[in-house]
C-alpha atoms as a printed R data frame, in Angstrom:
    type eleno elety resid chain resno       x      y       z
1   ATOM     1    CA   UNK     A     1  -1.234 37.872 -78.516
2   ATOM     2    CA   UNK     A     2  -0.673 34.790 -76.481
3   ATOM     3    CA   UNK     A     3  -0.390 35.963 -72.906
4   ATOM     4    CA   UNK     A     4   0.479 32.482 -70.861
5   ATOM     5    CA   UNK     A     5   2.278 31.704 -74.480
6   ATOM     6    CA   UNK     A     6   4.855 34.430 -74.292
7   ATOM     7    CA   UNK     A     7   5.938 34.495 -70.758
8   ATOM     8    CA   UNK     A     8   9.107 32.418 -70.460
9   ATOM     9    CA   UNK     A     9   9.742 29.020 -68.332
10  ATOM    10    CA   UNK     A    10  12.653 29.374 -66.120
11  ATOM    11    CA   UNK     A    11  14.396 25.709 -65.488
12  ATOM    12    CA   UNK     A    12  15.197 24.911 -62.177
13  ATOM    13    CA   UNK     A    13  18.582 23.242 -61.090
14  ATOM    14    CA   UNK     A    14  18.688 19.510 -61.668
15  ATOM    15    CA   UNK     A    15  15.948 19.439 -64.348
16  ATOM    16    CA   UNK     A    16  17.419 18.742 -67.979
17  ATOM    17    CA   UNK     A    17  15.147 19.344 -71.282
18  ATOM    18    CA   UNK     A    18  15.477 17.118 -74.381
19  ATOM    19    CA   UNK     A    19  13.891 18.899 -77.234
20  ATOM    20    CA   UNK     A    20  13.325 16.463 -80.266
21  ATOM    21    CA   UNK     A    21  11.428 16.505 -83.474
22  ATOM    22    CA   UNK     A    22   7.714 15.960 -82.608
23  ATOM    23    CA   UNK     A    23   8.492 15.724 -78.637
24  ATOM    24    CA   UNK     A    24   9.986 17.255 -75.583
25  ATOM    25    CA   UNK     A    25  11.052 15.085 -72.801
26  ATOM    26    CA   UNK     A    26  11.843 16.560 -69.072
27  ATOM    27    CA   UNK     A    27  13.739 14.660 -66.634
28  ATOM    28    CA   UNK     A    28  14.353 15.457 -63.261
29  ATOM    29    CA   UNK     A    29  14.966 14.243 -59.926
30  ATOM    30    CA   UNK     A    30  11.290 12.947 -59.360
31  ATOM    31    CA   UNK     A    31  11.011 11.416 -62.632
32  ATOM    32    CA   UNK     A    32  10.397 11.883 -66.577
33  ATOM    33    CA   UNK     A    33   8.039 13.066 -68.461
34  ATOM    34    CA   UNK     A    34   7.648 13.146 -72.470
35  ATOM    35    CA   UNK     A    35   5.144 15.336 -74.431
36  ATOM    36    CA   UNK     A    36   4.019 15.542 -78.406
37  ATOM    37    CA   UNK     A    37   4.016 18.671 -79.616
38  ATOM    38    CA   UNK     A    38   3.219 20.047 -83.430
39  ATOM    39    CA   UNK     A    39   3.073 23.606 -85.005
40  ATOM    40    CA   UNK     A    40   5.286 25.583 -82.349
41  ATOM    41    CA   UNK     A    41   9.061 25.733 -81.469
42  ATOM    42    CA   UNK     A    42  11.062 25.603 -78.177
43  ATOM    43    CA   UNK     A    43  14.477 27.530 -77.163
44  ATOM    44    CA   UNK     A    44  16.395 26.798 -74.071
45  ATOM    45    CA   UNK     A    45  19.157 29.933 -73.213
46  ATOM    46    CA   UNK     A    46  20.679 29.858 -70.194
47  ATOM    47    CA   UNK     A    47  18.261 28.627 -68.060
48  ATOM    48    CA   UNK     A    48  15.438 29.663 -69.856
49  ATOM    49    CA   UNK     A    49  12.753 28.110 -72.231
50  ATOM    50    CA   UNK     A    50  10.510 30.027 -74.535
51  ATOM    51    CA   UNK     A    51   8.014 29.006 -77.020
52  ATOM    52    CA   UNK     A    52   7.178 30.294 -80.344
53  ATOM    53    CA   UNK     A    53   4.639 29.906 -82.896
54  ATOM    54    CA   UNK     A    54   5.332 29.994 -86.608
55  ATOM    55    CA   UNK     A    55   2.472 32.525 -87.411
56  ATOM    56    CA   UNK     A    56  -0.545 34.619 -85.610
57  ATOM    57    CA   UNK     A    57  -3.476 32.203 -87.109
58  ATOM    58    CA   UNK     A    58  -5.885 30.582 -84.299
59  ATOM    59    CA   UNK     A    59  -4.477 27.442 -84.750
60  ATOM    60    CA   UNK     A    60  -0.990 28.510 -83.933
61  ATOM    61    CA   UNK     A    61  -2.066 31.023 -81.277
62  ATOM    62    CA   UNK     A    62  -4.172 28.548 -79.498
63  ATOM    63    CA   UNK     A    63  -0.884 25.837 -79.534
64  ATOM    64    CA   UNK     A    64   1.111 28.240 -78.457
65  ATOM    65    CA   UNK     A    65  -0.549 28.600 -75.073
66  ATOM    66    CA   UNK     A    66  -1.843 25.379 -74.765
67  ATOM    67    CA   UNK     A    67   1.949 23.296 -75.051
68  ATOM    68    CA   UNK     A    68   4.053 26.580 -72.893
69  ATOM    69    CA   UNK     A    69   1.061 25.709 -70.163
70  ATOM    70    CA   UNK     A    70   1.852 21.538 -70.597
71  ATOM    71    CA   UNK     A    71   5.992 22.382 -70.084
72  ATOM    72    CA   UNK     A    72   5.639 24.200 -67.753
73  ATOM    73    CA   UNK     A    73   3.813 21.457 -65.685
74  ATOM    74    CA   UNK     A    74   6.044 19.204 -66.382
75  ATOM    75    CA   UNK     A    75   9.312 21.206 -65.274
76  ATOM    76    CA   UNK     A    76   7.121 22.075 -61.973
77  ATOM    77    CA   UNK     A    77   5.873 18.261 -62.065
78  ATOM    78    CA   UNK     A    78   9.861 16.487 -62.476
79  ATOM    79    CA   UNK     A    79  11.430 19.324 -59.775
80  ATOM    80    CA   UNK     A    80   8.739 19.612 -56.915
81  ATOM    81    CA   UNK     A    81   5.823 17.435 -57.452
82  ATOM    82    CA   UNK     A    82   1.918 17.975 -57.256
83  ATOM    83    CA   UNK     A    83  -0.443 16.878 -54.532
84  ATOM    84    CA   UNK     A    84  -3.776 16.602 -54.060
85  ATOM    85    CA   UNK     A    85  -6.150 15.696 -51.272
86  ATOM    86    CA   UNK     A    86  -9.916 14.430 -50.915
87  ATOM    87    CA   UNK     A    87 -11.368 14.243 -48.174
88  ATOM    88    CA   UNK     A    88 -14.268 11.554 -47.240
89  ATOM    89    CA   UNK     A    89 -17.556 13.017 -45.405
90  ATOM    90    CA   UNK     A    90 -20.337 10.859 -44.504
91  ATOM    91    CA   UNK     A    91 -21.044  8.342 -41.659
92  ATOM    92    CA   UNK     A    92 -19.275  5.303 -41.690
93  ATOM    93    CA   UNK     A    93 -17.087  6.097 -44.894
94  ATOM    94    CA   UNK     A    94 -13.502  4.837 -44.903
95  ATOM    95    CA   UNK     A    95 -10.449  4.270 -46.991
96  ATOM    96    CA   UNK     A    96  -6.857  2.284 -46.321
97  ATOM    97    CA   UNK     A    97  -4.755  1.241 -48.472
98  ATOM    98    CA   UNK     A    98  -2.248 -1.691 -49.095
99  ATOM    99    CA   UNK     A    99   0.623 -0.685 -51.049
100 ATOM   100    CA   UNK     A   100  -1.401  1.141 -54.442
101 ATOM   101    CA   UNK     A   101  -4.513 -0.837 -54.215
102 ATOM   102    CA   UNK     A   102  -7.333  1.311 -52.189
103 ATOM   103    CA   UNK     A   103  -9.903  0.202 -50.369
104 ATOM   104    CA   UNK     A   104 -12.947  2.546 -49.956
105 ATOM   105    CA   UNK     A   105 -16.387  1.925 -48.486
106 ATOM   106    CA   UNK     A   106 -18.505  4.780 -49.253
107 ATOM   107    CA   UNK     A   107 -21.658  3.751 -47.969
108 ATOM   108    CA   UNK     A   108 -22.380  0.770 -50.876
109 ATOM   109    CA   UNK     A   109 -23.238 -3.039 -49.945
110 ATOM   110    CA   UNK     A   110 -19.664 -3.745 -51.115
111 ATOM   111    CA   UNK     A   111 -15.819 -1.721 -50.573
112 ATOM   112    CA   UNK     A   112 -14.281 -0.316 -53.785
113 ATOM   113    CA   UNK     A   113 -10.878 -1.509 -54.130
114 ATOM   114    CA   UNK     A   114  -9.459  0.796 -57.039
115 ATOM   115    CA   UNK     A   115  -6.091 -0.058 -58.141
116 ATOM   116    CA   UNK     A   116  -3.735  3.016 -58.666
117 ATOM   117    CA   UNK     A   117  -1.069  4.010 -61.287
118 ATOM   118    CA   UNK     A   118   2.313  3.122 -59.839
119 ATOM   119    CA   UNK     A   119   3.260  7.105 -60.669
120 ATOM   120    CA   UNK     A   120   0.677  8.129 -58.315
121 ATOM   121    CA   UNK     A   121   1.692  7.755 -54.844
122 ATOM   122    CA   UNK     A   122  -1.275  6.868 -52.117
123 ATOM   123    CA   UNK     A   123  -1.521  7.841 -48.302
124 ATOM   124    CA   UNK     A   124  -4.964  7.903 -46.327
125 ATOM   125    CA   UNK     A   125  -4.966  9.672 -43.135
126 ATOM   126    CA   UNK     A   126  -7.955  8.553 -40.836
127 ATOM   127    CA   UNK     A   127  -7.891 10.348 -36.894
128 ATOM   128    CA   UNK     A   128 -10.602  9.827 -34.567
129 ATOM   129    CA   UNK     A   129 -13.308 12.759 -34.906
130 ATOM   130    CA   UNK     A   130 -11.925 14.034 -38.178
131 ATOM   131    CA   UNK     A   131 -13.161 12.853 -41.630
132 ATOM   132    CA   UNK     A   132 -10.489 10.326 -43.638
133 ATOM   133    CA   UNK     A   133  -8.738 11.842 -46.066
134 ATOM   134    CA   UNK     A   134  -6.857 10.679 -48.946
135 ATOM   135    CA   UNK     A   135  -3.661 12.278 -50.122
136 ATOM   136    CA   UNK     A   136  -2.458 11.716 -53.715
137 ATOM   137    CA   UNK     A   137   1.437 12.801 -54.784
138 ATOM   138    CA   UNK     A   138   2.624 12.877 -58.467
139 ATOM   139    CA   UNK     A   139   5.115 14.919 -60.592
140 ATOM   140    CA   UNK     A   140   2.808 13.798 -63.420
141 ATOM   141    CA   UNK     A   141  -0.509 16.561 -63.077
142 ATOM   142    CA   UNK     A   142  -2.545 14.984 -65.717
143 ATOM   143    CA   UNK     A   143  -2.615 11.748 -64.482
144 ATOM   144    CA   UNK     A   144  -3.073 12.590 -60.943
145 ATOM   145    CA   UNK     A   145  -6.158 14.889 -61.563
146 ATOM   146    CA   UNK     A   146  -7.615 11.437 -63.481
147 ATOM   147    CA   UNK     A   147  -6.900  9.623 -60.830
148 ATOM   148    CA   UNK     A   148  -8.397 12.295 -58.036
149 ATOM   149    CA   UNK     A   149 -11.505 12.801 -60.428
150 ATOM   150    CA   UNK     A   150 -12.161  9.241 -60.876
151 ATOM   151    CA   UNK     A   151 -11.866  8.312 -56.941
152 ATOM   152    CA   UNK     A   152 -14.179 11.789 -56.529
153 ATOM   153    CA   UNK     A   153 -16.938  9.732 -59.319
154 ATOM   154    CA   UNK     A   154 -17.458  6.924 -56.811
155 ATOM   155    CA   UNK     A   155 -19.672  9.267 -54.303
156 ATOM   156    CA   UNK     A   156 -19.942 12.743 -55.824
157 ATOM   157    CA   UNK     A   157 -20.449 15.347 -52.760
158 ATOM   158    CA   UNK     A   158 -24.568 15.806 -52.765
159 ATOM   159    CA   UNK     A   159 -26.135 19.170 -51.916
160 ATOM   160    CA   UNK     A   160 -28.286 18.312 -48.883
161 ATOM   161    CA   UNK     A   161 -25.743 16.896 -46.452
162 ATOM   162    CA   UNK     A   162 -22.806 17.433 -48.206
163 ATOM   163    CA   UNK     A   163 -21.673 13.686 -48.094
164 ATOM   164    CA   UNK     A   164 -19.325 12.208 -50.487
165 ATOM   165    CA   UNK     A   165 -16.016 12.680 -51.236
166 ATOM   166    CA   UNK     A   166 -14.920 15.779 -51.835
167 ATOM   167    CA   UNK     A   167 -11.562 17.770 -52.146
168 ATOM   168    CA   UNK     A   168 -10.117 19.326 -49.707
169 ATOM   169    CA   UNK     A   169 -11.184 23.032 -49.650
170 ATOM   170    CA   UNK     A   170 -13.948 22.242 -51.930
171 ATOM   171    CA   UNK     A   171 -17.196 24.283 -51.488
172 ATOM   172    CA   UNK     A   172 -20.042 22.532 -51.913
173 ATOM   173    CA   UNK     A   173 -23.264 24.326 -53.232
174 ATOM   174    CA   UNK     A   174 -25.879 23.635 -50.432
175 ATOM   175    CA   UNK     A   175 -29.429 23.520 -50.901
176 ATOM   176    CA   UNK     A   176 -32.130 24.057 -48.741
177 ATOM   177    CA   UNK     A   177 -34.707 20.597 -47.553
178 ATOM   178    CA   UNK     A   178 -38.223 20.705 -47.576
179 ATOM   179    CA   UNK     A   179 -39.994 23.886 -45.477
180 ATOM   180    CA   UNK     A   180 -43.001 22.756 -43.194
């Protein structure tokens, strides 16, 4: 029994659900979002979307759970939106932005200018005596967790000093240096 499968998806105001043959597409007031979808079936009543599976074999079972998760991020994506933030620690590392092209220098001989998906929206925040930190707004989730995991690859957080970049919140796994 499909625990995150069976629990309904309650539509908010303002969000409309197009269920087709092979693919569900959610439109709301921060966008639209379209998902594939094989082996389960979706009912809207009043409100209200459930999904069901044709039969209890693994296949089905797994599906089930997998595609009510997916909807559900995309109802939560299209109404409110998702955010994330990283934050950059480390002497001398920095990030701006021009429009959706970002500019990082991460302690390299050279900046990384990373262009970003026009659905991802880009802010960095840089105050005097305070690490820069990079705030990332979607209503798509998958693509922004690409996106924050990709800017994250450039300088992975290291377990000495704890420098890189790093999300906000994040514990990092410190190690102890050498004993004398």
């Amino acid at each position: 029994m499909s625990r995150i499968g069976n629990n309904p998806i309650s539509i908010p105001e303002g969000v409309s659900i197009d269920i087709q043959a092979d693919k569900i597409v959610v439109k709301g007031k921060l966008g639209e979002l379209i998902q594939d979808y094989s082996d389960v079936s979706f009912e809207v009543n009043d409100n209200i979307l459930t999904v069901n599976r044709p039969s209890d074999s693994k296949d089905h079972k797994s599906k089930h759970g997998l595609y009510r998760a997916l909807v559900n991020n995309m109802v939560e994506g299209v109404s409110q939106g998702f955010a994330k933030e990283l934050e950059l620690v480390g002497v001398g590392y920095r990030a701006s932005n021009q429009g959706q092209k970002l500019d990082l220098a991460l302690g390299f001989s050279h900046n990384i200018l990373f262009d970003i998906a026009p659905e991802v929206k880009v802010e960095t925040i840089s105050e005097k005596g305070k690490n820069p930190i990079i705030k990332l707004t979607s209503h798509d989730k998958q693509l922004l967790g690409y996106v924050a995991g990709k800017i994250r690859s450039f300088r992975k957080p290291e377990p000495y000093k704890g420098k890189g970049v790093k999300f906000v919140g994040e514990q990092i796994r410190r190690k102890a240096g050498k004993s004398a």
